[in-house]
C-alpha positions in Angstrom: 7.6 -96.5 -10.1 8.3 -95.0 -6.7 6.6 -91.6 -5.2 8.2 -89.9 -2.4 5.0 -88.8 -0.4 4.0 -88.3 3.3 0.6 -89.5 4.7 -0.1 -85.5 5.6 0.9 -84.4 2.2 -2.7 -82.9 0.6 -0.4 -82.8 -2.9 0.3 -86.3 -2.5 -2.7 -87.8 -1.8 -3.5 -85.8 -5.1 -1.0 -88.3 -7.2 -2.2 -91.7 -4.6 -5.6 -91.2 -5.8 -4.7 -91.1 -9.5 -2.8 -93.9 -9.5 -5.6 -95.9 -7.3 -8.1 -94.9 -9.9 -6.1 -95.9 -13.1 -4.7 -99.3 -11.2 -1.1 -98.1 -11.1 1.0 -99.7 -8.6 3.8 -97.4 -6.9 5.9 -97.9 -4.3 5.4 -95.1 -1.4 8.8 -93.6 0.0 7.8 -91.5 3.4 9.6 -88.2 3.5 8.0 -87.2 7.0 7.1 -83.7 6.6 6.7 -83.3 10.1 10.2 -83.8 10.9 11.4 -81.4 8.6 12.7 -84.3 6.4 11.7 -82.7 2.7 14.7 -80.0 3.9 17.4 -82.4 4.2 20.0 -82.7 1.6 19.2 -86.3 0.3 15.8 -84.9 -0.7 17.0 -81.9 -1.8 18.2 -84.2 -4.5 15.0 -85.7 -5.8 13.4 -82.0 -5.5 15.6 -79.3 -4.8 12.4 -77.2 -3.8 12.0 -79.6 -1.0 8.0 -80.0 -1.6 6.2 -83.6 -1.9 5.1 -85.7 -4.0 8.1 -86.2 -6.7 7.8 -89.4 -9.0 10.2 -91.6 -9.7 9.4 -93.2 -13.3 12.2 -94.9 -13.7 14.2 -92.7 -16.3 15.1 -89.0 -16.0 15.0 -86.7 -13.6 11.5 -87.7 -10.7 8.4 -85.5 -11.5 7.4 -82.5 -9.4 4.4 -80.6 -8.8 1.0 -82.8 -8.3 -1.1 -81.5 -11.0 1.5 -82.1 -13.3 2.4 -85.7 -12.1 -1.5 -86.2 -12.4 -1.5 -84.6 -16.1 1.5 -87.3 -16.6 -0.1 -89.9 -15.5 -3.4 -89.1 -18.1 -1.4 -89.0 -20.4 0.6 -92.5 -20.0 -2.2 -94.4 -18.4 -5.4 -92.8 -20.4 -7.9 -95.0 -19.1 -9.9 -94.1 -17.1 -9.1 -90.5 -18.7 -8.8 -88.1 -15.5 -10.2 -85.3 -17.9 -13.5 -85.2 -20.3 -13.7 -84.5 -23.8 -14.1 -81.2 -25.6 -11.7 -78.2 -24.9 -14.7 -76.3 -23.3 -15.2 -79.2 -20.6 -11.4 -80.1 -20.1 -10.9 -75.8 -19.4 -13.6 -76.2 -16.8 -12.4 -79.2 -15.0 -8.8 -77.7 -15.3 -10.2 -74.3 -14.2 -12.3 -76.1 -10.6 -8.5 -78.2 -10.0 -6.7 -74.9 -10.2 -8.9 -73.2 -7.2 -8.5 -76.6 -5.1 -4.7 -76.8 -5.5 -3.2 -73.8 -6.5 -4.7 -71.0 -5.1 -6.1 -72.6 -1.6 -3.5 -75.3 -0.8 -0.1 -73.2 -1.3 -1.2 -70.8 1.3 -1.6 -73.6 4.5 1.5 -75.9 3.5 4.0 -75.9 5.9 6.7 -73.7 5.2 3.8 -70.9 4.9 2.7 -72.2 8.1 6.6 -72.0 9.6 6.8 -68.5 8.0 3.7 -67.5 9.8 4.7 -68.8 13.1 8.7 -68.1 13.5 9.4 -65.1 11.0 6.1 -63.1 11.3 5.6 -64.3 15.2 1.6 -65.1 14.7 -0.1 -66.9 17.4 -1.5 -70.0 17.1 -5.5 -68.5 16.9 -4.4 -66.0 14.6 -2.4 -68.4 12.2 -5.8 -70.5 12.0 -7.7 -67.5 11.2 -5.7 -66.4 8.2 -5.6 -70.0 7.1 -9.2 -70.8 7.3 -9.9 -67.4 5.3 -7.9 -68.4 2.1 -9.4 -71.6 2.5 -12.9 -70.9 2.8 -12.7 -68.2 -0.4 -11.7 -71.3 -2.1 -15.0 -73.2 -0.9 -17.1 -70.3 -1.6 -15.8 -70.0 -5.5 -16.4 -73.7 -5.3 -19.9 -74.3 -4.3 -20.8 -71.9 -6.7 -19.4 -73.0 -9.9 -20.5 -76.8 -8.3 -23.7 -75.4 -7.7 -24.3 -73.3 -10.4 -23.0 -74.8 -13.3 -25.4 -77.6 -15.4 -22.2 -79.3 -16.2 -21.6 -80.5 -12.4 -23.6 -83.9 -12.2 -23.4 -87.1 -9.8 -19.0 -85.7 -9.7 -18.0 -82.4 -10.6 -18.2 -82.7 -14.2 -20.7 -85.2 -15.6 -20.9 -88.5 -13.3 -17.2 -90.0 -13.7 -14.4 -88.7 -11.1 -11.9 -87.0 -12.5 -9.4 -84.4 -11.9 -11.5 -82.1 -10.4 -13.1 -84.6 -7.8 -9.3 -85.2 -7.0 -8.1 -82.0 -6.0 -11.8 -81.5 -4.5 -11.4 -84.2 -2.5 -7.9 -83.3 -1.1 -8.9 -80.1 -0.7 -12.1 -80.8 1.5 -10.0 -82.7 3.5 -7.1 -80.0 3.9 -10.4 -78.3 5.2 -11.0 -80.4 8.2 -7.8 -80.5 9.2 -7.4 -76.9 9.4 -11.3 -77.4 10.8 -13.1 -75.1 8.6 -16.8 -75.6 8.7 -18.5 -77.2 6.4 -21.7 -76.4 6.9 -22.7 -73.7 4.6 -21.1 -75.8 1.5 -23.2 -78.6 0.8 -22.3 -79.5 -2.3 -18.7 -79.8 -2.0 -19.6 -82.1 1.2 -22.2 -84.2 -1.4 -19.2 -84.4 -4.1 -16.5 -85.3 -1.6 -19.0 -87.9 0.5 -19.7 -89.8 -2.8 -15.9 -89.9 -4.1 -15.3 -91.7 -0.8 -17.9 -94.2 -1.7 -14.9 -95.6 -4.0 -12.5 -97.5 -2.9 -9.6 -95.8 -5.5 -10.3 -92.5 -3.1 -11.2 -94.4 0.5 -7.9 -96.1 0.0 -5.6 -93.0 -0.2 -6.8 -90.4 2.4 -4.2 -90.0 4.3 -5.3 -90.9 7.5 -5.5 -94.8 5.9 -2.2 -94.5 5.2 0.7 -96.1 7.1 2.2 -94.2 9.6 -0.8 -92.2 10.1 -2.4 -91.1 13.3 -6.2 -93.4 13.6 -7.5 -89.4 13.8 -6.9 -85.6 14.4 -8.8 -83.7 16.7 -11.3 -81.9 15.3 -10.9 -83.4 11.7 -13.7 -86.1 10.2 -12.5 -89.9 10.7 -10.9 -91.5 7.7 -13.6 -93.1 5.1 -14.0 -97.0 5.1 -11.9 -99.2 3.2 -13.2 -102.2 1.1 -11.4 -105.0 1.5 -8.0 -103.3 2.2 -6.5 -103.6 5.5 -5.0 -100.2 6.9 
């Protein structure tokens, strides 16, 4: 199994902390984002809407789209299950991933960053206001179904990660490297601090991943690692 992914990617580091969870090995291929790579023709290819993470699972055409590479991955690896029992529960967890990754993250990836900055001519200050407001309505929808609702416990449903704590995670990080502030979410920074406490999410932030910069300015350092070099 091979991923095409990118250290930066927030949608791959989705899929790299599934597969650390469940114990799946897969073979990174970088498609630097940065250098425009995903537009090329050769990646093209593998996803002709030139976004990361695809999977390559050996047969077929590679899967696209995170949440349904991480739905895949449930369903082929079920153990640990990446979603809880009863339709109710599974709704919920489905409904928290949805506001983390589909309504936050598609509006600061970079081609709506690109669009911002060449085709609407925003300044830099002003392209960081617009992105810190969509994400920030994603934290405040957040900490209050994490806050509110009895079913939240030690993760964001009961006290196993799951999907939610995944794109949670990813998206709290997204966060600081747009450098929201934090402060007046508490519970997303509890949920997000204790996912880091295991290794299966330490191990794929992306600033642990090869390639990476040791830091950005202004974002949080990477969590610690057990027992895995960098």
């Amino acid at each position: 199994m091979k991923m095409y992914g990118f250290w930066r990617s927030l949608a791959s580091f989705r899929v790299r902390m599934a597969l650390n969870l469940k114990g799946v090995a897969c073979e990174e291929l970088p498609v630097n984002l940065l250098k425009g790579e995903q537009k090329g023709s050769a990646f093209r290819e593998v996803n002709p809407q030139a976004m990361l993470p695809a999977l390559d699972i050996g047969s077929g055409s590679p899967l696209f789209q995170s949440l349904a590479i991480l739905e895949y991955l449930d369903e082929i690896y079920p153990t640990p299950a990446l979603l809880p029992q009863g339709a109710a529960a599974r709704a919920r967890v489905r409904g928290l991933a949805l506001i983390a990754a589909c309504e936050a993250h598609p509006l600061v990836v970079p081609r709506v960053r690109e669009y911002l900055e060449q085709d609407l001519k925003l300044d830099e200050p002003t392209r960081a206001t617009w992105l810190r407001h969509w994400l920030n309505e994603a934290n405040d929808a957040l900490e209050f179904h994490l806050t509110h609702d009895p079913e939240t416990g030690r993760f964001c449903h009961g006290d196993t990660p799951g999907l939610a704590d995944i794109c949670l995670v990813s998206h709290v990080v997204g966060c600081g490297f747009f450098q929201c502030d934090m402060t007046p979410y508490p519970r997303l920074r509890e949920l997000t601090a204790r996912a880091f406490e295991i290794d299966a999410f330490a191990r794929a932030h992306p600033l642990n991943q090869p390639g990476a910069p040791a830091s950005l300015p202004g974002a949080p350092p990477p969590p610690p690692i057990s027992g895995v070099a960098r």
